[in-house]
N, C-alpha and C positions, 0 to 999 in steps of 0.2 A: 485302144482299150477293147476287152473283151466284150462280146455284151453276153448276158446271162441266157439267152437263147444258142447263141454260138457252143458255151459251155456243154450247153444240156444235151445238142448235136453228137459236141466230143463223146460226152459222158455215153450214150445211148449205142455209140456203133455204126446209129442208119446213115445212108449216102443221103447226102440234100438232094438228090433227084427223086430219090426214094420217097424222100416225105412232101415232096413237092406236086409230086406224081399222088399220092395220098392223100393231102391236103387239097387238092382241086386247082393249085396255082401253079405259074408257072417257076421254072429256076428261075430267072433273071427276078424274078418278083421275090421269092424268098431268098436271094442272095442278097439283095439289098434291104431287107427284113432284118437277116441273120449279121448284116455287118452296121446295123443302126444307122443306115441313113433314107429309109421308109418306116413305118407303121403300118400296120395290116390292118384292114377293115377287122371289124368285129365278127365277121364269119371266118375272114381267115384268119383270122387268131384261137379260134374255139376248133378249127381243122385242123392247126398246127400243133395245137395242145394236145389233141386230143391222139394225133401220130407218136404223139411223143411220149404220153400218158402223163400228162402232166395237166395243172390247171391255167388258164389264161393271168390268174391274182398271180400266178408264182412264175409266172416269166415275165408279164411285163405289170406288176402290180408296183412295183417301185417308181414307177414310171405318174402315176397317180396319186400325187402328195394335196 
């Protein structure tokens, strides 16, 4: 299953090293972010959103029921 960060990757263009490189984290860190099997701290989720230009509610706010 997709996760909705994976999409926004597609959707956007940039290389995951790119935003990896951007967001202060490493690949290995946001490859296992972007295929759902970690969660990002709270800083690297507001880094990643924010590469992305997105908000943290709208990538992983479904996540928070």
């Amino acid at each position: 299953m997709e996760t909705k960060l994976k999409s926004k990757i597609k959707a956007s263009g940039l290389k995951q090293s790119f935003i990896a490189e951007n967001a202060k984290i490493s690949k290995s860190a946001l490859s296992l972010i972007v295929n759902g099997k970690s969660l990002p701290t709270l800083t690297a989720a507001i880094r990643i959103a924010r590469v992305l230009d997105e908000t943290v509610e709208n990538l992983w706010g479904d996540l928070v029921e």
